[in-house]
Wavefront OBJ file of the C-alpha trace (Angstrom):
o trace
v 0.000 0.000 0.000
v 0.830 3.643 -0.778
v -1.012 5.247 2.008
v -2.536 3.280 5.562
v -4.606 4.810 8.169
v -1.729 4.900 10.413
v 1.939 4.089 10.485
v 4.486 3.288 13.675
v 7.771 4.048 13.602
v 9.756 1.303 16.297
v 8.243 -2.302 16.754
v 9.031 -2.733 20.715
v 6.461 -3.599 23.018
v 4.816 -0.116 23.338
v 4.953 0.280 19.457
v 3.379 -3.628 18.881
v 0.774 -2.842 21.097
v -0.185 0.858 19.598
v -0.162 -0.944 16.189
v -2.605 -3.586 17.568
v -5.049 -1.221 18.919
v -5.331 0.856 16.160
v -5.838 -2.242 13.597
v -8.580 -3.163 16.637
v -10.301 -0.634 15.584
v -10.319 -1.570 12.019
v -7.372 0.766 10.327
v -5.220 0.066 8.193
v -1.583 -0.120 10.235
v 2.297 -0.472 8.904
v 5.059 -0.602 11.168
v 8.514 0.313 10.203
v 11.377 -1.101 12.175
v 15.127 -0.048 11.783
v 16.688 -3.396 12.746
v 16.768 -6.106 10.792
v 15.135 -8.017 13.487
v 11.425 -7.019 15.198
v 11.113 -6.851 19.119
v 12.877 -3.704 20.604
v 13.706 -4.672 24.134
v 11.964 -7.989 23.647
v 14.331 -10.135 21.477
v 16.071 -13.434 21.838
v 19.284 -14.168 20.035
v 21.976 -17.023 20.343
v 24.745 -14.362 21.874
v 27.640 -16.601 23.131
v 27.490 -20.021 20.796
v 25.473 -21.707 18.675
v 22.306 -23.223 20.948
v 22.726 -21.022 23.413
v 19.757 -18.398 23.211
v 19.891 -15.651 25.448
v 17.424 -12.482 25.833
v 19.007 -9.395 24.356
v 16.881 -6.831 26.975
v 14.244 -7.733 28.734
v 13.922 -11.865 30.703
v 12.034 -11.441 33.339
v 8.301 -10.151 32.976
v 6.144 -9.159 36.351
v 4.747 -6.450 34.379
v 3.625 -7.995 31.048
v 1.752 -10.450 33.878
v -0.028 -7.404 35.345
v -1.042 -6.105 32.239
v -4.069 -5.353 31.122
v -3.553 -5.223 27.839
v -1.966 -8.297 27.555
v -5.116 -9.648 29.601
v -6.791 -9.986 25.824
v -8.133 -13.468 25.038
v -5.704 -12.757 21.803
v -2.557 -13.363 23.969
v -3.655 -16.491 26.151
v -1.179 -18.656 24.298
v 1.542 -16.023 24.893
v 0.314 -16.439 28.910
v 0.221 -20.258 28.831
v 4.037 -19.908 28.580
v 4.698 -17.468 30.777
v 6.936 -20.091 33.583
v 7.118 -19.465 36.891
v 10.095 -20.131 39.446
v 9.532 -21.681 42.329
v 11.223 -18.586 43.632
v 10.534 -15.474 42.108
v 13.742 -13.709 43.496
v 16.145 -13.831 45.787
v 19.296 -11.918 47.387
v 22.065 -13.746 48.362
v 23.896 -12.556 51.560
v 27.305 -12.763 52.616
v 27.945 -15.707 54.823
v 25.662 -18.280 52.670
v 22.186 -17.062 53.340
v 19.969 -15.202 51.065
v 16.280 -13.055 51.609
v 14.138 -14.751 49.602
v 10.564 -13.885 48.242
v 8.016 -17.065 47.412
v 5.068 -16.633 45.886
v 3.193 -17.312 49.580
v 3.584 -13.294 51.457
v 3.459 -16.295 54.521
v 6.627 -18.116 53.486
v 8.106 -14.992 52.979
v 7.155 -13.659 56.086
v 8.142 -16.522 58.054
v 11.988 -16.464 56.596
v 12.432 -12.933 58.121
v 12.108 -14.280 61.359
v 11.308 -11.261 63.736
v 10.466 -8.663 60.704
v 7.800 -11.244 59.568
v 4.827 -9.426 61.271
v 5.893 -6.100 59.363
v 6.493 -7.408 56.108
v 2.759 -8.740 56.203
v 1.737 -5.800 57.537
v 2.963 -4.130 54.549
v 2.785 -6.184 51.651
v 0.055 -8.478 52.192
v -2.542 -5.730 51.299
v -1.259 -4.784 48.561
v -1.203 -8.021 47.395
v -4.633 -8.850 48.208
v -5.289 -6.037 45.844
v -2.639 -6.525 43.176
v -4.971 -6.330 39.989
v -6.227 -3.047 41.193
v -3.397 -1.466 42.210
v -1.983 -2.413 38.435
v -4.608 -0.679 37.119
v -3.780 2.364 38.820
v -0.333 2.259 38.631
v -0.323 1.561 34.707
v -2.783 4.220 34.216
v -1.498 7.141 32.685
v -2.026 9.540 35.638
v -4.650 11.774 33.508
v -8.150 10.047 35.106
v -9.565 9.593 38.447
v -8.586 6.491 39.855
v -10.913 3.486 39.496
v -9.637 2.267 43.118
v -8.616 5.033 45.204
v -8.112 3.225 48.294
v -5.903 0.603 46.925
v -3.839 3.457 45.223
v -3.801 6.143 48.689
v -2.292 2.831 50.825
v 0.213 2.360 47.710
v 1.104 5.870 47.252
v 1.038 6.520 51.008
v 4.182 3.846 51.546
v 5.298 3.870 48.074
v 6.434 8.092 47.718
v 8.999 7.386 50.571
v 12.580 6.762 49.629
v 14.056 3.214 50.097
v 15.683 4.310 52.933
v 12.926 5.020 54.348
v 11.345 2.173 53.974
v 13.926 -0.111 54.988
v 14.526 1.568 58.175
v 11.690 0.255 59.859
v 12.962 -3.263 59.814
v 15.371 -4.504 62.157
v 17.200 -7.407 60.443
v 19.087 -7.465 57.075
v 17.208 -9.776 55.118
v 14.509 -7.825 55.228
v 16.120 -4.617 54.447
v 18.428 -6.306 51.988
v 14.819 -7.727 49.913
v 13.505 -4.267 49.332
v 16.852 -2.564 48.935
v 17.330 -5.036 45.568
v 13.561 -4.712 44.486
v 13.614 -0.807 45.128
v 17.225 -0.496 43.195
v 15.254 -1.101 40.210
v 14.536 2.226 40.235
v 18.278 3.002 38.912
v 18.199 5.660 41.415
v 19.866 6.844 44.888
v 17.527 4.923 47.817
v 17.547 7.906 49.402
v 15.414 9.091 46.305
v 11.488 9.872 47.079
v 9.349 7.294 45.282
v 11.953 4.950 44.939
v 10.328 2.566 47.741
v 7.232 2.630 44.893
v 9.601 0.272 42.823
v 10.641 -1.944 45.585
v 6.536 -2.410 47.137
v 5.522 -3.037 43.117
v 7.630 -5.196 42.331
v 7.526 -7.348 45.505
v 3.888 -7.474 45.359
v 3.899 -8.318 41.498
v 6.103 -11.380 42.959
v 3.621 -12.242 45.276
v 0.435 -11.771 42.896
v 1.744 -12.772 39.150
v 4.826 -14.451 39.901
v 8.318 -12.799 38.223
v 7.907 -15.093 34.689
v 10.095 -15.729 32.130
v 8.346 -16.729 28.841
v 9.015 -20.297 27.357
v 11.839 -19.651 24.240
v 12.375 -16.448 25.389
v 11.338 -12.806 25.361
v 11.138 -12.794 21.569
v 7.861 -14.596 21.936
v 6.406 -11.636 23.395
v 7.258 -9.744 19.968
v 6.164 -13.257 18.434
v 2.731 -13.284 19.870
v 2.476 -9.319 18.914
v 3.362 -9.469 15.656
v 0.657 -12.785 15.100
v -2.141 -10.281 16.444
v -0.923 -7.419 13.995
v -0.851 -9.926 11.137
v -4.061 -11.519 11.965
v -6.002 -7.738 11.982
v -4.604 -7.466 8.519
v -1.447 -5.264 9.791
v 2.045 -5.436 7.838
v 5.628 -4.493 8.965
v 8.600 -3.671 7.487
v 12.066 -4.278 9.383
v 15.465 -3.318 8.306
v 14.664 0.345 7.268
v 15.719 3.351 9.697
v 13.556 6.247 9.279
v 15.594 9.763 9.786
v 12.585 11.834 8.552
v 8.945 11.165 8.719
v 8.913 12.491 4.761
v 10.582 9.026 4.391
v 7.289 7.053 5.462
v 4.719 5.896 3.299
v 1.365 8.335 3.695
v -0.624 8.564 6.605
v -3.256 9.916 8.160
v -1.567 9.693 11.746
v 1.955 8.250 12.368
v 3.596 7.109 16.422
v 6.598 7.504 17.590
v 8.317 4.199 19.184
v 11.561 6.310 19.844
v 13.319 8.018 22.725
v 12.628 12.125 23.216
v 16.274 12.926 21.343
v 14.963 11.307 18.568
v 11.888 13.340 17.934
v 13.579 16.576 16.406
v 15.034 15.194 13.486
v 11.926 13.064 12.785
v 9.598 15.705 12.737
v 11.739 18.364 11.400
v 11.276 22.312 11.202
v 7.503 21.711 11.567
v 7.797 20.958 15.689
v 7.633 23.866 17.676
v 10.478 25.651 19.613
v 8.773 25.841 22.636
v 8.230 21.842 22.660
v 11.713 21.102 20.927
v 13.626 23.303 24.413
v 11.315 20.874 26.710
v 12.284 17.766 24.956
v 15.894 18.995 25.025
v 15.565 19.249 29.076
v 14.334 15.562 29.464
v 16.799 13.633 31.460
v 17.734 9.596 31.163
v 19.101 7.231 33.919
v 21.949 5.733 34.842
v 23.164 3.394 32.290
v 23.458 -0.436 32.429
v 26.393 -2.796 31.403
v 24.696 -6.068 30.125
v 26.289 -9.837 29.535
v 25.234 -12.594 28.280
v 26.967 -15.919 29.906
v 26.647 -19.864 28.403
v 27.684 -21.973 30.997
v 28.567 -25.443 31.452
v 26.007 -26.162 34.415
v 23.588 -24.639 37.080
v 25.182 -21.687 39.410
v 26.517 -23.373 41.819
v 24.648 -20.607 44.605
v 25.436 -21.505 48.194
v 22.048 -20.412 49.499
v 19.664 -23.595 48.663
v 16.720 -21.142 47.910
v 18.942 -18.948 45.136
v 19.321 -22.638 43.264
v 15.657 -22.258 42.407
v 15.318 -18.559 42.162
v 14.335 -17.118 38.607
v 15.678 -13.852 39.385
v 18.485 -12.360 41.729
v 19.588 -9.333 43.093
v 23.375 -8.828 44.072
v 25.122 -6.162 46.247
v 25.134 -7.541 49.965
v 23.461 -5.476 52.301
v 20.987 -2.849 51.662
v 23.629 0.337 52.969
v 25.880 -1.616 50.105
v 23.185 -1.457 47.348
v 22.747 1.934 47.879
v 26.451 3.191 48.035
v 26.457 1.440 44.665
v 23.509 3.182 43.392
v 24.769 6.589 45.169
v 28.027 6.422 43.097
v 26.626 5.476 40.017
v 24.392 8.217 40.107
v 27.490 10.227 41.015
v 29.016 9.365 37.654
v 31.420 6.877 39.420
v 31.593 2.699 38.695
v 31.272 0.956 41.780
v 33.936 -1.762 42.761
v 30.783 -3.541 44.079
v 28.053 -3.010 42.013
v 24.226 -3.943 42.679
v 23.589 -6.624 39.669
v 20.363 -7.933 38.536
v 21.017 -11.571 37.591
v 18.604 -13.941 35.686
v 18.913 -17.552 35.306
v 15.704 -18.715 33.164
v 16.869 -22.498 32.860
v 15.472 -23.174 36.523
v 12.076 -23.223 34.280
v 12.547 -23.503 30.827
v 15.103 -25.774 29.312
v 14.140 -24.938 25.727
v 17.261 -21.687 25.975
v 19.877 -24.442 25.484
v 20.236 -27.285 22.523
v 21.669 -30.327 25.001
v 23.701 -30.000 28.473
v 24.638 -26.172 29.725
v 22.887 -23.265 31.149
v 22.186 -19.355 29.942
v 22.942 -16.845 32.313
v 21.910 -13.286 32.040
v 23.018 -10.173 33.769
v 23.680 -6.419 34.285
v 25.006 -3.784 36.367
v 24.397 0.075 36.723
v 26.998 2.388 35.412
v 26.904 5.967 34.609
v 25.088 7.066 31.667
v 27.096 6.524 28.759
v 29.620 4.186 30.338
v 31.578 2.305 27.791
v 33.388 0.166 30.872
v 33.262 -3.754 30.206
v 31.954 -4.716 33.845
v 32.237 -8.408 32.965
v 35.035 -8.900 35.831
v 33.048 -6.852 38.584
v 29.894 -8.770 37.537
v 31.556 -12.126 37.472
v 33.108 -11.413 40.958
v 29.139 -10.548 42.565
v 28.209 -13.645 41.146
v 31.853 -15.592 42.447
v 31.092 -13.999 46.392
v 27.751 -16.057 46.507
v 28.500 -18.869 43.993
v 32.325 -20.113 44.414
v 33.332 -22.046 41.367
v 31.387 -19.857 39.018
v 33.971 -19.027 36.889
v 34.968 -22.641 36.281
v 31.452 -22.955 34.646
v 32.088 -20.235 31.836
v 32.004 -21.656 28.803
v 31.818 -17.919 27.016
v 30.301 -14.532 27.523
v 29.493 -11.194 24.976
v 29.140 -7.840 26.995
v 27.005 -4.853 26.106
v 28.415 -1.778 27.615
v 26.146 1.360 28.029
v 27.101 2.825 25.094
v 27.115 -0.830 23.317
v 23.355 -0.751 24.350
v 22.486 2.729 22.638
v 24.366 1.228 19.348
v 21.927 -2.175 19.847
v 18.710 0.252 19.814
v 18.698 4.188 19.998
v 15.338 4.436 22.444
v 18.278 2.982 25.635
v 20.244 6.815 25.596
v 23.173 6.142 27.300
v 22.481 3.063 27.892
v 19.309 3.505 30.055
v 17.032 0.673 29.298
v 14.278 2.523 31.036
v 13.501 5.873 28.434
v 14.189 8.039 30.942
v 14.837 9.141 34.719
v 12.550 7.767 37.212
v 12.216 10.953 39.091
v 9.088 12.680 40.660
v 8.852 15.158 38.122
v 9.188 13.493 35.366
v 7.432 10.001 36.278
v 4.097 12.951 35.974
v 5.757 14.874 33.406
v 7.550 12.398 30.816
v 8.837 13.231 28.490
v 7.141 17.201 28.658
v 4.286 18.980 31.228
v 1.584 18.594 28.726
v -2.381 16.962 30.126
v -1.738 14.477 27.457
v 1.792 13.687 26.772
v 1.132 11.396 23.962
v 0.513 14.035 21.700
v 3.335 16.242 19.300
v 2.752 19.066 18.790
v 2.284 18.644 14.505
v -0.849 17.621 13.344
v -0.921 13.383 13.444
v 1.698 12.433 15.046
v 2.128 10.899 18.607
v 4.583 9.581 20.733
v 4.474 6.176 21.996
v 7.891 4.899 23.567
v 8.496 4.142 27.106
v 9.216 7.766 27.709
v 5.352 8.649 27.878
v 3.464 7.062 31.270
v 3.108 4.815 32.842
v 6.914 4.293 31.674
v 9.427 1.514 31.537
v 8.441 -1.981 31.347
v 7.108 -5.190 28.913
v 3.570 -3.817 29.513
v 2.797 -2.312 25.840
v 0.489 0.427 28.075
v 2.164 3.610 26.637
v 1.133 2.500 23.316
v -2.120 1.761 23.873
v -2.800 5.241 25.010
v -1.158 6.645 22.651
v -3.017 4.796 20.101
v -6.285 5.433 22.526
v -5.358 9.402 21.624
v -4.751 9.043 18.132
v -8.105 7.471 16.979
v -10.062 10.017 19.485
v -8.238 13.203 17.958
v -8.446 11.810 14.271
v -11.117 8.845 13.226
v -13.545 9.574 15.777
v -13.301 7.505 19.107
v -13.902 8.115 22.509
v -11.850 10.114 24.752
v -8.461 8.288 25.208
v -8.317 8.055 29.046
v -12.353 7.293 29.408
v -12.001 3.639 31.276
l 1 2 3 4 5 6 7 8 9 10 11 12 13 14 15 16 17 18 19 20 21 22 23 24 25 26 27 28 29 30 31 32 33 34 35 36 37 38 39 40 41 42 43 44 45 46 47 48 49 50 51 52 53 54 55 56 57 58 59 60 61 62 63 64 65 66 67 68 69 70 71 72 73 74 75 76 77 78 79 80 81 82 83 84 85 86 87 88 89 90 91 92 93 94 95 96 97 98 99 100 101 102 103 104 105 106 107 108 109 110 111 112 113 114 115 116 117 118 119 120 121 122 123 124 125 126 127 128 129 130 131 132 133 134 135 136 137 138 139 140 141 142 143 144 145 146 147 148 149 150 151 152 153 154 155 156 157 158 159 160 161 162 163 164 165 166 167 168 169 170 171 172 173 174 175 176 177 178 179 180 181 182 183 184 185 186 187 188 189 190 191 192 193 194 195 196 197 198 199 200 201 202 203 204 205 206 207 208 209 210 211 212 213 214 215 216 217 218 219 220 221 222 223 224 225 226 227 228 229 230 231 232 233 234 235 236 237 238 239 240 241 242 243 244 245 246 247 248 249 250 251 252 253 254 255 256 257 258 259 260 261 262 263 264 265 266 267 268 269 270 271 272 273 274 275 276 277 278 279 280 281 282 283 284 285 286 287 288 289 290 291 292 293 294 295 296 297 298 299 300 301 302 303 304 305 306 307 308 309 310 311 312 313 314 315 316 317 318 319 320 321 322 323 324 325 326 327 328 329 330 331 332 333 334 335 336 337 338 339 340 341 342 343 344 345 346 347 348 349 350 351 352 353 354 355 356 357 358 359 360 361 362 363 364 365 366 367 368 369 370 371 372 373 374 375 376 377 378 379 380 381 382 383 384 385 386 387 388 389 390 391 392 393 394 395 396 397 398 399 400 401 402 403 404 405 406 407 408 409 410 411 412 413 414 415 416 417 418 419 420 421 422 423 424 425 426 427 428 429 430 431 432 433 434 435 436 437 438 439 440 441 442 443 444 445 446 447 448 449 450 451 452 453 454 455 456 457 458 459 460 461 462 463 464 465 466 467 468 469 470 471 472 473 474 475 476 477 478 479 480
């Protein structure tokens, strides 16, 4: 086709799910992806050798659980393979023990010993209410809430810093747990909202599980792509667009790309006024990423790490925030917190015979091209001796190596942006709805317009929500 109701530049998550919306509602939809290779943060790719498939970005998926857009009948195969751990994530400790979240807030509870009580006290209810409070908290902060109560006892705990939070338990585990969930954030614990990330997350682990998806994140763009193709959408991969002139006609076109990216897309015709805010829009800390095949299992002292999908490394929770202090200082940390995921405890399709896939990453300052393979290796060494005799090979991403893989991760921040207060209500400008440019048609869509990071596909889905109100007629975009 010449001309389609609507085109979308970028086929991650957000992008996939803006395309499916619109072709929902019976348009005609083309996206147009740059790589050779659909999927954004969601793609799978034998890294290290030959059998060995490894996620490129994104492994583990809380989020895409909680989602209610992948709640559609359309994607219950894509669920069916969503495999859960028997742990959803633990943090090793110096001396062989390790906090460790089960899906039972009991279990949990009763492994803190005398911070038990308080950890039910705080998590349990926001478990109990888990599919509300995703609702709210993937909502894009433009609409009354549809469970205020559920969202005041969130927000009430969840704007306090990490720090905060921490400090009114008395043992480490404890602390250490929500230090590693809250460190998420990519920002200094001592950050307001930061304990948000940390209760989320936990009670995602609790509600949904943390899943990895059988074969691999790719499915994700697999099962997306299916939908698109089955509403009569089309794609094209392997063509970068560096003016929106270059696209086929449209009556509206979104934006799957990061803020920087906007003013050469949209050229002379996007106003000065909204080209200075985009220019003041601030990323994250950077993260250095590798990809490990290994000969066998991780050989984790802690029993319960053995069968945890997901870790978090750094030692106690003052340690995991000096790390995330310095790297928001601009400095690499000898010690840095890691997020570690090992996704053959549940799905031994990632190898072709005997071995293991491990993946990992660090923080690092923004544009960090330091290979943190050593200081990563040596986390992993402190909690698993004999690691490194397991290494059969390893490729590293470095921050800037990750901005080279896909232009939305500036710097090498895999989130589209800084997960401060300000801008979590103002990303990626102060406008009531942020998924509009300011040129007639086009909208942004990335991870860099609310609710923000994450395999959840909700930013596009609103911004699809606002394109087909403003131009073919449908209701309001944030109307629930």
């Amino acid at each position: 086709m010449s001309r389609y109701d609507a085109v979308v530049v970028g086929s991650g998550p957000n992008g996939l799910a803006a395309a499916v919306t619109l072709a929902r509602a019976g348009l005609a939809v083309h996206v147009v992806e740059g790589s050779d290779v659909a999927g954004g943060g969601c793609r799978t790719a034998e890294r290290t050798r030959p059998g060995f498939r490894h996620d490129v970005c994104s492994a583990a998926h809380p989020l895409l659980a909680l989602s209610p857009f992948f709640a559609d009948p359309a994607f219950d195969g894509l669920r069916d393979g969503l495999l859960q751990p028997d742990v959803p994530f633990a943090h090793p400790l110096d001396g062989g023990g390790a906090a460790t979240v089960y899906r039972s807030v009991d279990e949990t509870a009763d492994g803190l010993g005398p911070d038990g009580p308080a950890y039910r006290r705080l998590i349990g209810p926001l478990v109990e209410r888990a599919e509300d409070l995703a609702t709210s908290v993937l909502a894009p902060l433009r609409t009354l809430p549809l469970h205020p109560a559920t969202l005041a006892r969130f927000g009430r705990e969840g704007s306090r810093s990490i720090d905060q939070l921490v400090g009114r338990f008395g043992s480490e585990p404890a602390r250490a747990l929500l230090a590693g969930a809250g460190a998420h954030a990519a920002r200094p614990l001592s950050a307001p909202s930061t304990a948000g990330y940390g209760l989320l997350l936990t009670a995602a682990a609790h509600a949904v599980g943390w899943p990895v998806v059988a074969g691999g994140s790719a499915e994700v763009t697999d099962a997306l792509l299916d939908e698109l193709a089955r509403l009569g959408g089309s794609i094209t991969t392997g063509q970068w667009v560096r003016r929106l002139d270059e696209l086929p006609g449209a009556e509206v076109v979104l934006l799957d790309v990061a803020p920087t990216s906007v003013p050469d897309l949209v050229g002379p015709a996007l106003p000065d006024r909204y080209r200075r805010a985009l220019g003041r829009y601030r990323y994250g800390s950077g993260v250095c990423k590798i990809d490990w095949a290994l000969s066998g299992p991780v050989p984790w002292t802690a029993p319960a790490c053995r069968r945890a999908g997901t870790l978090h490394l750094g030692g106690t929770a003052a340690a995991v925030a000096a790390a995330e202090s310095d790297v928001w200082s601009g400095r690499h940390p000898d010690r840095p917190y890691c997020i570690v995921v090992q996704p053959g405890v549940v799905d031994r399709s990632r190898v072709d015979g005997p071995g293991e896939t491990l993946w990992a990453y660090c923080h690092v300052p923004r544009g960090s091209d330091r290979d943190m393979t050593v200081v990563v290796a040596a986390q992993i060494e402190r909690h698993a001796p004999g690691f490194g005799d397991l290494v059969l090979d390893a490729t590293t991403m470095t921050a800037t190596g990750m901005e080279t893989y896909d232009p939305n991760f500036v710097g090498g921040d895999i989130a589209g942006g800084a997960a401060t207060v300000l801008q979590t209500l103002s990303r990626p400008v102060l406008r009531w709805n942020p998924y509009r440019v300011p040129v007639a048609g086009v909208y942004l869509c990335s991870s860099s317009t609310p609710p923000g990071a994450g395999v959840h596909g909700m930013c596009g889905v609103y911004a699809a929500r606002t394109a087909l109100h403003d131009r073919f007629g449908g209701p309001p975009p944030f109307v629930r």
